[in-house]
C-alpha positions in Angstrom: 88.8 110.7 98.7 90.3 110.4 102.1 94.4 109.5 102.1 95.7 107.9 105.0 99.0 108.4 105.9 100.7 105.5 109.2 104.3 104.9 110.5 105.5 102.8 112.7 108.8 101.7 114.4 109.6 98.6 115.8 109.4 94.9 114.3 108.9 94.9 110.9 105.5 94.2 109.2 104.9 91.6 107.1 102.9 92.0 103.5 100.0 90.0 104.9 100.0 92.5 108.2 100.5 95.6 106.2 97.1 94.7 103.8 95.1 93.4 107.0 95.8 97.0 108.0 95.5 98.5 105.2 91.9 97.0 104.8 91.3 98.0 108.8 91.7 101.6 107.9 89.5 101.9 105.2 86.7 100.3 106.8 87.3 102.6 109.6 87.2 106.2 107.1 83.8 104.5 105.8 82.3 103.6 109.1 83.4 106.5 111.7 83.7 109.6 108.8 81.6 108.1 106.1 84.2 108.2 103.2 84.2 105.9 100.5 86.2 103.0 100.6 86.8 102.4 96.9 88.4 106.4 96.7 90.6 105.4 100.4 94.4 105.8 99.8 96.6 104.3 102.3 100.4 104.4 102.9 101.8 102.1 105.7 105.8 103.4 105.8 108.3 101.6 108.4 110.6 104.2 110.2 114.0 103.0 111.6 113.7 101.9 115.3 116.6 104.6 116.1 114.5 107.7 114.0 111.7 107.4 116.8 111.6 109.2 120.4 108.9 110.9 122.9 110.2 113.1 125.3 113.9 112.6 123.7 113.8 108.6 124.9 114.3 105.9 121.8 110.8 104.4 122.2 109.6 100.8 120.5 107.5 100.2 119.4 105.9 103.4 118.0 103.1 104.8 115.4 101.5 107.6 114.1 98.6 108.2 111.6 97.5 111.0 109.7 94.0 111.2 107.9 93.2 113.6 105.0 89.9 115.1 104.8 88.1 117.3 102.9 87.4 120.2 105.3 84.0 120.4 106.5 82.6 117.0 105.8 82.7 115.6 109.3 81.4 116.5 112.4 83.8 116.5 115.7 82.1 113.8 117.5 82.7 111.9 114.1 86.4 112.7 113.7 86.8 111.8 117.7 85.0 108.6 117.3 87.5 108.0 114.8 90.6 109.0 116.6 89.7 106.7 119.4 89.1 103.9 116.9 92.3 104.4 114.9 94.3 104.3 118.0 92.7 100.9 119.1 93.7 100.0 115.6 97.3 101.3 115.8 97.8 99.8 119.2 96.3 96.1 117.9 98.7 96.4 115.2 101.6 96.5 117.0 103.7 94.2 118.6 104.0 95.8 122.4 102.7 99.0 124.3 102.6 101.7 122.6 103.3 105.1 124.0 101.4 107.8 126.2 102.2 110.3 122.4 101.1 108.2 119.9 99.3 110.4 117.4 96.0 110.0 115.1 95.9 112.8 113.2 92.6 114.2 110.8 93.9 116.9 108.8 91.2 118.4 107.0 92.3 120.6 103.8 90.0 122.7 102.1 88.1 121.5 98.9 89.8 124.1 96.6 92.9 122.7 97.4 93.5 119.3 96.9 91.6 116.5 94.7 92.2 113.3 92.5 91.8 112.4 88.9 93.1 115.6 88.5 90.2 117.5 89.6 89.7 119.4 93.0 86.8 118.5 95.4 85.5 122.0 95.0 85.1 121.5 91.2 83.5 117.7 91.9 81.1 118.9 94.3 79.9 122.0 91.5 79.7 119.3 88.8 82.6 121.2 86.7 
């Protein structure tokens, strides 16, 4: 029940490019970490072209993405697999260069601490 959080700055997205993303993502959490895409959350949020800067410069066009994991589930050379593909993604997705700090995050949160449906992952995986 991975949620996947992405930003950008810069031109604006249209619907059909937000859901082409959207879809791009998911496939990635199922193919690089193994999660399953019909339980894949995503957010795609536009920040203002003035909110964004690396080393204090205005920078545009810009992105960042955040993955949420269950911690434990995936092994490093799969969570670095998938930070390399995410980026690729990121920088396909965007309309110029992206820069040098452009960010993939996986955050992994323990399974007693978050869930869906209103159950944790702790209690799914113990059958309660």
């Amino acid at each position: 029940m991975p949620f996947v959080h992405i930003r950008f700055a810069g031109a604006p997205r249209s619907i059909e490019e937000t859901r082409q993303m959207q879809a791009e993502v998911t496939a990635l959490m199922a193919t690089c970490l193994g999660k399953r895409a019909d339980l894949t959350a995503v957010l795609i949020e536009a920040a203002p072209e003035s909110a964004w800067s690396v080393g204090a410069a205005p920078v545009d066009p810009a992105a960042h993405l955040e993955a949420t994991i269950t911690a434990g589930t995936n092994s490093a050379e799969e969570k670095a697999r998938f930070v390399e593909q995410a980026h690729a993604l990121l920088a396909a997705g965007t309309a110029g260069e992206l820069p040098l700090a452009t960010y993939v995050v996986v955050r992994e949160v323990d399974a007693e601490s978050w869930g869906y449906g209103g159950r944790t992952q702790a209690a799914r995986r113990a059958g309660a």
